[in-house]
C-alpha positions, 0 to 999 in steps of 0.5 A: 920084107913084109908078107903084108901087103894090104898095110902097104897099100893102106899106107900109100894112098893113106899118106898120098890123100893126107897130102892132097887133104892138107892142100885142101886145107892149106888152100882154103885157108890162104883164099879166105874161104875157110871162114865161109865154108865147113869144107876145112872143118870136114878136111880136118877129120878127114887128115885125122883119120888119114893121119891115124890110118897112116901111123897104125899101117906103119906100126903093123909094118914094123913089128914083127908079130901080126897085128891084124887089128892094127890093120883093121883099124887102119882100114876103116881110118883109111875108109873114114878119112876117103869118105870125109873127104868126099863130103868136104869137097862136095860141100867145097863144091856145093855148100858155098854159103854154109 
C-alpha cells in the first residue's frame, strides 16, 4: 500500500468530476445547446485537465520511487479542471446566448 494518500484523492474526485464533466458535455451535445453556448468548449478543457490530472496521480501511485512533481502537477491539473468547470456552468447557466 502507498504511504501517498493525497494522489489517492487527487485521483478520486479527479476521474468522479471528469465523469460529471462528460455528462455536461454529452448533454449538451444531445439537446443542441452546444452550438449555442461556449459552455461545452470550457467542458472540454476542463476534461482535459481532469483527464491529465487522472493519469499523473496514478503514475505516482504506481511507480515505486517518489514522484513529488508528478503529484504536484496533478494538483494544479486537478485545481485547473475544478475551476474550468465552474466557468463552464456558470456560463451554461448565465451566458444563454454567447
Amino acid at each position: 500500500m502507498s504511504d501517498k494518500p493525497t494522489t489517492h484523492h487527487i485521483l478520486a474526485s479527479a476521474s468522479n468530476l471528469l465523469a460529471i464533466t462528460l455528462v455536461i458535455i454529452a448533454g449538451l451535445h444531445v439537446t443542441g445547446r452546444a452550438a449555442r453556448t461556449i459552455a461545452d468548449e470550457i467542458a472540454w478543457l476542463s476534461a482535459l485537465c481532469f483527464t491529465a490530472s487522472c493519469w499523473l496521480s496514478y503514475l505516482s501511485i504506481r511507480t515505486d520511487r517518489d514522484m513529488p512533481r508528478a503529484e504536484r502537477v496533478a494538483d494544479v491539473a486537478f485545481m485547473g479542471g475544478l475551476s474550468l468547470l465552474t466557468v463552464a456552468v456558470f456560463a451554461l447557466a448565465f451566458l444563454r446566448g454567447i
